[in-house]
ROKE-282527 format. One line per field, with one value per residue (C-alpha): residue in three letters; x, y, z. Coordinates in steps of 0.5 Angstrom, whole numbers, plus 500, padded with zeros to 3 digits. Layout:
code	[ALA/...] $
c1	[X/...] $
c2	[Y/...] $
c3	[Z/...] $
***
This chain:
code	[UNK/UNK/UNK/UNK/UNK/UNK/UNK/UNK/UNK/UNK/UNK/UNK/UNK/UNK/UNK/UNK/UNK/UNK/UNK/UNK/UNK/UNK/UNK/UNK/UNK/UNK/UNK/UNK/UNK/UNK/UNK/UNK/UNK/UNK/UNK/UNK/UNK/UNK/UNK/UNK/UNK/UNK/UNK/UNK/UNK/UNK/UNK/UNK/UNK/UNK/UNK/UNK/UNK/UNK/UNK/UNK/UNK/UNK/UNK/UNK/UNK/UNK/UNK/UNK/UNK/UNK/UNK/UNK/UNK/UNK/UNK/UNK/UNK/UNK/UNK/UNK/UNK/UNK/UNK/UNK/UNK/UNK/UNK/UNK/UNK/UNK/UNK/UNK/UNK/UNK/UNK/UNK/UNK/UNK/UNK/UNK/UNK/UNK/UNK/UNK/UNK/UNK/UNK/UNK/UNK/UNK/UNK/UNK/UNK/UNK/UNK/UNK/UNK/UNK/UNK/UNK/UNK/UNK/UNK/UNK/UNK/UNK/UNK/UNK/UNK/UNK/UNK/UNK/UNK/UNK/UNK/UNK/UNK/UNK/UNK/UNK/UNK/UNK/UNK/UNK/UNK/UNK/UNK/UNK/UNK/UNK/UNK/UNK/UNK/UNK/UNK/UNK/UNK/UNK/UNK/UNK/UNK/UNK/UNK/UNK/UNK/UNK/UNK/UNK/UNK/UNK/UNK/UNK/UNK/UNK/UNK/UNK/UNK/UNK/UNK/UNK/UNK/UNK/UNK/UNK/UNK/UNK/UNK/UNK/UNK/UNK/UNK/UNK/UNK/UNK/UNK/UNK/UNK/UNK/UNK/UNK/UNK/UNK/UNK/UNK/UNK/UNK/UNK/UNK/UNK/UNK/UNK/UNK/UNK/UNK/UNK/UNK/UNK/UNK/UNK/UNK/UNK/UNK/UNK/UNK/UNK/UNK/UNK/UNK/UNK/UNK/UNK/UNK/UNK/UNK/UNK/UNK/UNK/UNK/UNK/UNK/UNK/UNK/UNK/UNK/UNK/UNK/UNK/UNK/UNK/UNK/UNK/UNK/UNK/UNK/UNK/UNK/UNK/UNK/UNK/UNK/UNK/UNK/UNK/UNK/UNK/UNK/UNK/UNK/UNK/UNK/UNK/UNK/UNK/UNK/UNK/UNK/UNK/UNK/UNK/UNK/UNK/UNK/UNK/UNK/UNK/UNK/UNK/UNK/UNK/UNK/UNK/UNK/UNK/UNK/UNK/UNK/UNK/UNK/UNK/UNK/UNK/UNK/UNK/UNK/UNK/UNK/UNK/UNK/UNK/UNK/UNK/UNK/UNK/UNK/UNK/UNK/UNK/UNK/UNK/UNK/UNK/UNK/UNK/UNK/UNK/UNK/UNK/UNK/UNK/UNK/UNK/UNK/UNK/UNK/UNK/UNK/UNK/UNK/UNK/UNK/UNK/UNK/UNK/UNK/UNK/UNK/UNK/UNK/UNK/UNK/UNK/UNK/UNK/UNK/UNK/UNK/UNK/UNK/UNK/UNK/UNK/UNK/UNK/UNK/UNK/UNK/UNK/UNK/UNK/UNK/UNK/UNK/UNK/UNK/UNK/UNK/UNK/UNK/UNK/UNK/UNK/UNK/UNK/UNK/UNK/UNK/UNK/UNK/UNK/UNK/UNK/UNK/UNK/UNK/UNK/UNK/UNK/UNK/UNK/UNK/UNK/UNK/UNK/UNK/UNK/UNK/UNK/UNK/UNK/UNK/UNK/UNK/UNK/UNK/UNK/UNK/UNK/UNK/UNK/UNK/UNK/UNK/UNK/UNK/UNK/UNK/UNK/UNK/UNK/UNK/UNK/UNK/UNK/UNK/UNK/UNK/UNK/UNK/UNK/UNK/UNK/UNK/UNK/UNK/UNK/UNK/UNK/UNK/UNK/UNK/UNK/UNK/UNK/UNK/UNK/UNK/UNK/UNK/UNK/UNK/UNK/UNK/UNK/UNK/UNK/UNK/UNK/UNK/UNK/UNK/UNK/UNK/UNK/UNK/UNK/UNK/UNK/UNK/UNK/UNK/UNK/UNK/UNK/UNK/UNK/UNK/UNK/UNK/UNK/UNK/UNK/UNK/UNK/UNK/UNK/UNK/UNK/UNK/UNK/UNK/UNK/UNK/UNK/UNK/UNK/UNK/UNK/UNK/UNK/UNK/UNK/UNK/UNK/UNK/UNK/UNK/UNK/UNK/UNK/UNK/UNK/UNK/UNK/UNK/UNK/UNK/UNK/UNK/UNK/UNK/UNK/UNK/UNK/UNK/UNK/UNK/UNK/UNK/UNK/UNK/UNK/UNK/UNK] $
c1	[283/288/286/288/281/277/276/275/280/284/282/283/291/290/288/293/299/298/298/304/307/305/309/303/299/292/290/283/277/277/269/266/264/263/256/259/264/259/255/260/261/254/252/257/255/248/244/239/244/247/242/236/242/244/238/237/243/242/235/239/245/243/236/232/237/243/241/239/243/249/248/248/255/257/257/260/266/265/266/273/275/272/275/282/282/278/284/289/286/286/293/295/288/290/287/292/289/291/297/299/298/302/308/308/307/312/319/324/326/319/316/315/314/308/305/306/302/296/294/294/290/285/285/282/277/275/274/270/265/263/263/258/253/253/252/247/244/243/240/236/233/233/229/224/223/220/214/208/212/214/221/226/232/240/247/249/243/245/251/249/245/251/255/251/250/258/258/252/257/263/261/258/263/267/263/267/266/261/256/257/256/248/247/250/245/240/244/243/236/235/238/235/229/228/230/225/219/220/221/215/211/212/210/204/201/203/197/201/207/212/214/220/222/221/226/231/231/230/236/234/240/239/246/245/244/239/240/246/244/247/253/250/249/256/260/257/251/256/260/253/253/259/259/252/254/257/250/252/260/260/253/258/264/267/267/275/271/272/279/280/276/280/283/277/274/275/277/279/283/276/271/274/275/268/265/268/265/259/257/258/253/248/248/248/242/239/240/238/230/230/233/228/222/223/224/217/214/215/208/210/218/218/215/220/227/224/221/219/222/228/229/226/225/222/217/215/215/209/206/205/203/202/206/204/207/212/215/214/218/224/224/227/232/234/235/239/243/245/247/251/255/256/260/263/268/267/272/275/278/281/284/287/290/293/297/298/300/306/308/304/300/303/303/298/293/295/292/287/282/283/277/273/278/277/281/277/283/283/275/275/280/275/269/273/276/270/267/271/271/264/265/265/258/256/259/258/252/256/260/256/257/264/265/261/267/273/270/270/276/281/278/278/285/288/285/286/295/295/292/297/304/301/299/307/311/308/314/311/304/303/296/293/286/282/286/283/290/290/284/287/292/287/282/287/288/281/280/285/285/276/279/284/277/273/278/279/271/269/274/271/265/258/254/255/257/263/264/265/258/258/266/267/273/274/281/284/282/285/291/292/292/297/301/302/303/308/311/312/314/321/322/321/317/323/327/324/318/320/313/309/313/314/311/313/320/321/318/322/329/327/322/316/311/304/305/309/307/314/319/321/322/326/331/332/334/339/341/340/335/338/334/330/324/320/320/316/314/314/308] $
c2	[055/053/055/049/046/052/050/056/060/053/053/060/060/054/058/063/058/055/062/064/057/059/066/071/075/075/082/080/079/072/070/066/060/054/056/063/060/056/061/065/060/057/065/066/059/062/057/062/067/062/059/064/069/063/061/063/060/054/053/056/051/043/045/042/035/038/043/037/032/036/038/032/031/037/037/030/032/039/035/031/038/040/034/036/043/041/038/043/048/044/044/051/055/063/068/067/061/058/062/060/053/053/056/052/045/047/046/051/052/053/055/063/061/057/061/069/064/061/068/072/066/067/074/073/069/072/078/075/071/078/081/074/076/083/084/079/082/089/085/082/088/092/085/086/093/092/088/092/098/103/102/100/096/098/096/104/104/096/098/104/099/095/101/103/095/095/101/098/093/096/100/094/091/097/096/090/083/084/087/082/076/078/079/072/069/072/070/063/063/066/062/056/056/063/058/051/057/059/052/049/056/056/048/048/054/053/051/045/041/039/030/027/025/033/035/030/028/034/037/044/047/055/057/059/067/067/064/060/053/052/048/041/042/044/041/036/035/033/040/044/040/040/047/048/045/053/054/049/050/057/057/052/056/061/056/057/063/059/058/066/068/062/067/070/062/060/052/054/047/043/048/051/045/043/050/047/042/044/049/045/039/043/048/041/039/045/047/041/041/049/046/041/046/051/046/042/049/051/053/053/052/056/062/062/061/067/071/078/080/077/073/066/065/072/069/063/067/071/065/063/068/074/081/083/076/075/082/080/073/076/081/075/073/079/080/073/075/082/078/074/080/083/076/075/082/079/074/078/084/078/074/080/082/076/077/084/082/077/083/080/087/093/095/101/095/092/097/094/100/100/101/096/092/091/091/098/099/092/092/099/095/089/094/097/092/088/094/094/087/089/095/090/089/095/092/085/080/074/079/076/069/070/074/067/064/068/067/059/058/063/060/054/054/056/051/046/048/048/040/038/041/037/031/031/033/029/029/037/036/034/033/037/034/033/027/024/018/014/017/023/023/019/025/030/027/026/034/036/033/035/042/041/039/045/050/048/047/055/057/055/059/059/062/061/064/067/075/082/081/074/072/068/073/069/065/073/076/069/069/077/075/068/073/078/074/069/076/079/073/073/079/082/078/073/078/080/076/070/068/069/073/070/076/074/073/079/084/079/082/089/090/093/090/091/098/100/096/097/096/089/092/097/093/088/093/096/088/088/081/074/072/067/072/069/062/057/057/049/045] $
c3	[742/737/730/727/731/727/720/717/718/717/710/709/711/706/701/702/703/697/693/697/694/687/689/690/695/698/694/692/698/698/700/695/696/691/689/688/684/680/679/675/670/670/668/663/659/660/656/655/652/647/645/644/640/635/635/628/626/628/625/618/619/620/623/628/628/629/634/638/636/636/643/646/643/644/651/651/648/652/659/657/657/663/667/664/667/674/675/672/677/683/682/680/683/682/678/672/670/663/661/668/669/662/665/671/666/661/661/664/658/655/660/658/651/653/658/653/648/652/655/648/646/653/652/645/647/654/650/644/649/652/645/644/650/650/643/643/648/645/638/643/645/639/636/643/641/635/637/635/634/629/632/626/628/625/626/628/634/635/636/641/645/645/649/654/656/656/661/665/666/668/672/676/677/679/686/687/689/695/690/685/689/690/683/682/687/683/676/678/680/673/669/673/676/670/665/667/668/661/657/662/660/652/652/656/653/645/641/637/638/633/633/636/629/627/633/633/625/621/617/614/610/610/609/600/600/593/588/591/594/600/603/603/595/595/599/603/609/613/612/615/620/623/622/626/631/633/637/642/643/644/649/653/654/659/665/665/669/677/674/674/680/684/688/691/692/700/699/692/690/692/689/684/680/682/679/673/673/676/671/665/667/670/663/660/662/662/655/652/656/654/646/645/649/643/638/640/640/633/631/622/621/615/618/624/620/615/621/620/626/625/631/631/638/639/633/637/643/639/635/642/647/642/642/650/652/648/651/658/656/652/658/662/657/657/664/664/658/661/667/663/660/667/669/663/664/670/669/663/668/672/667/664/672/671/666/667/674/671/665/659/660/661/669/668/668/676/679/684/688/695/696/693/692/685/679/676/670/667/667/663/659/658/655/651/647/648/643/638/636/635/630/624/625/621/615/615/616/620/625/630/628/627/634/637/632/635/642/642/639/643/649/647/645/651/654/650/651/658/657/652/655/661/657/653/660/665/671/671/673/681/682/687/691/684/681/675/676/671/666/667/660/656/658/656/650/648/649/645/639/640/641/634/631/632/631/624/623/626/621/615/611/613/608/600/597/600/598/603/607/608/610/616/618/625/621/621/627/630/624/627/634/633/629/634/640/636/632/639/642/637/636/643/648/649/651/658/659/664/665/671/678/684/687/695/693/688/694/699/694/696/688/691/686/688/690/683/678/675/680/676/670/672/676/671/666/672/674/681/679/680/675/679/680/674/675/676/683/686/687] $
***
């Protein structure tokens, strides 16, 4: 019978095809489907994990209101940002993802400036997100242990709880995809049916329910460190609200993820946009039921945000259920935020083979285990940095806030580059099956002045008043990064980066690439390149 009659292996040369174009090989095992694809996305934004972690801060900075309100509006502006990369990577669907979609929509003249930006930016922010989740999970943990115990929760035992959860995740995704995929059907169910038990469990049991008027229209200001007033008394409380909406922004990110995991999506122009999508709407409607449940089930709101154990969700749990439930509960979120972490290096460890794979990294880090098929170096790379943006913690009071900060912002920004290259070089945008026609350019517009937006208000101070303890140190590791990949960039960069290989025809040149990493570099300098090698590939 002839193949073309058999639609999967017709959708999987497709797939293969389309990356033959974009100039690369099949070298990931391809077998997710758009409900794994989703899946990755779906449990890296982790309503529970985001919410849950920042809880505190949320009731601290604009209170009930604006954890509420903020939500809504946040996820409005959120999937305007969504809808611009679904269409981005309906177009370009490879493992790369935001530096590659800039290098392939800029000017030729541009196009590696672009694309050597993008992915220092993405690789900030995917690095942030798992230092986000997994920090939060080990201070989740170090909160639950305290419950009825003498244990005495510090940031050098935080921080020990911290690695081993790192380890626990490199050494998972070191077993590869197959593996992988059946923790991602049991991450959606937790963060899903685990996630609606949880909120229907904590209303139905609680013994008093706050108002409507309570959860949508209480502003509370805890951003003053005694005796100072808070940043409603300073600035404004406009400024604490605009700043409180860190809690909802940061929960929604890390959905580039089914961008990144496109290579090892089966249909991936189709359902890699629509795991995008997917798992912004999803969290979106998630979040808000889980929101609103924790905030109506807030037994005394001073007793909460001055809780004893520290962990205002952990103390609604306890005022509930008591010590031995709130255990058992907290368990479960932990289970989620763990899984969480796993898929965040997840798609750290592909975006990071990407980018080494076209030279933004060293060669060292191309290296894909043959056995399980698995990009073993990147993720080691991924934990390790992932740990390091966690040491501030013993020394400063808002370095998780701060890591949550770094981790919006650098990904959003590399989303947002890719949106508005597009939006100022339209001719270099051909639309793949996902097409937003006429209401593509206003979406990108919308989203990129949003992202302009957040960027400037995580940057700015949270707690009054500013001193060693209490400063908002995302503006420099941002300010470092920014520095290091436009400092490289003129320095050196620019000198040899061209942007993403076309691997096929590299290897078609006689420059063995997959099986020595730094054959390129090696006949670049010799010049038995014609310098066509690291263009963009035609779409």
């Amino acid at each position: 019978m002839d193949n073309e009659l058999d639609p999967r292996p017709s959708i999987k040369g497709r797939d293969e095809d389309r990356l033959a174009e974009l100039g690369y090989k099949q070298e990931l095992r391809r077998n997710w489907s758009l409900l794994h694809n989703f899946g990755v996305s779906f449990s890296i934004i982790s309503i529970i994990t985001g919410i849950t972690t920042l809880f505190e801060y949320g009731l601290s900075t604009g209170g009930p209101g604006v954890m509420s309100v903020g939500w809504i509006v946040v996820c409005f502006f959120t999937f305007f940002v969504a809808l611009g990369m679904a269409e981005i990577v309906s177009a370009i669907p490879t493992s790369g993802g935001p530096y590659f979609w800039a290098a392939i929509l800029a000017p030729d003249d541009k196009s590696a400036f672009y694309s050597w930006i993008t992915g220092w930016f993405n690789l900030l922010g995917q690095v942030a997100v798992t230092t986000g989740i997994t920090f939060g999970c080990a201070g989740l943990i170090s909160t639950t242990a305290t419950i009825g115990t003498s244990y005495t929760a510090t940031a050098g035992k935080t921080i020990g709880i911290y690695a081993a959860l790192l380890t626990s995740h490199a050494l998972t995704n070191s077993f590869g995809v197959s593996f992988l995929r059946y923790l991602n059907n049991t991450s959606i169910l937790l963060h899903s049916v685990g996630a609606t038990c949880f909120a229907i469990a904590i209303l139905s049991k609680a013994p008093i329910h706050q108002s409507a008027k309570a959860v949508f229209a209480t502003f509370y200001d805890g951003t003053g460190e005694t005796p100072s007033p808070g940043w409603s008394v300073r600035a404004s409380p406009a400024y604490v609200a605009v700043c409180g909406i860190l809690m909802a922004q940061y929960t929604i990110t890390g959905f580039d993820a089914s961008a990144h995991l496109s290579e090892e999506t089966n249909n991936a122009a189709w359902n890699a946009p629509l795991g995008v999508l997917m798992s912004v709407g999803v969290s979106a409607v998630f979040g808000f039921f889980l929101i609103i449940s924790l905030l109506f089930c807030i037994q005394d709101f001073a007793s909460t945000v001055g809780s004893s154990v520290g962990q205002p969700v952990t103390q609604i749990l306890i005022d509930i259920f008591g010590n031995k439930g709130a255990i058992a509960l907290m368990t479960l979120i932990i289970v989620c935020v763990w899984h969480a972490g796993l898929f965040s290096m997840t798609s750290n460890s592909r975006m990071m083979f990407g980018f080494a794979r076209d030279r933004g990294l060293p060669p060292f880090f191309t290296k894909v285990d043959a056995r399980f098929q698995a990009p073993v170096r990147t993720i080691c790379l991924a934990a390790f940095l992932a740990f390091l943006l966690a040491i501030p913690s013993l020394g400063s009071s808002v370095a998780f806030s701060a890591a949550t900060s770094i981790a919006t912002i650098g990904l959003y920004l590399s989303y947002g580059l890719p949106l508005l290259i597009g939006l100022i070089y339209p001719a270099n945008f051909k639309k793949g099956p996902f097409n937003l026609r006429a209401a593509s350019r206003p979406i990108a517009a919308v989203a990129c002045l949003y992202i302009g937006f957040i960027t400037f208000v995580f940057c700015l101070p949270e707690l009054n008043p500013v001193n060693s303890q209490t400063l908002n140190y995302t503006p420099v590791a941002v300010g470092i990064v920014a520095l290091w990949a436009f400092g490289s960039w003129f320095l050196w960069a620019r000198k040899w980066f061209t942007g993403p290989i076309r691997q096929i025809e590299a290897e078609r040149m006689g420059i063995p690439v997959v099986e020595d990493p730094g054959a390129f570099d090696r006949y670049e300098r010799d010049g038995k390149t014609d310098g066509n090698v690291g263009i963009k590939a035609p779409l």
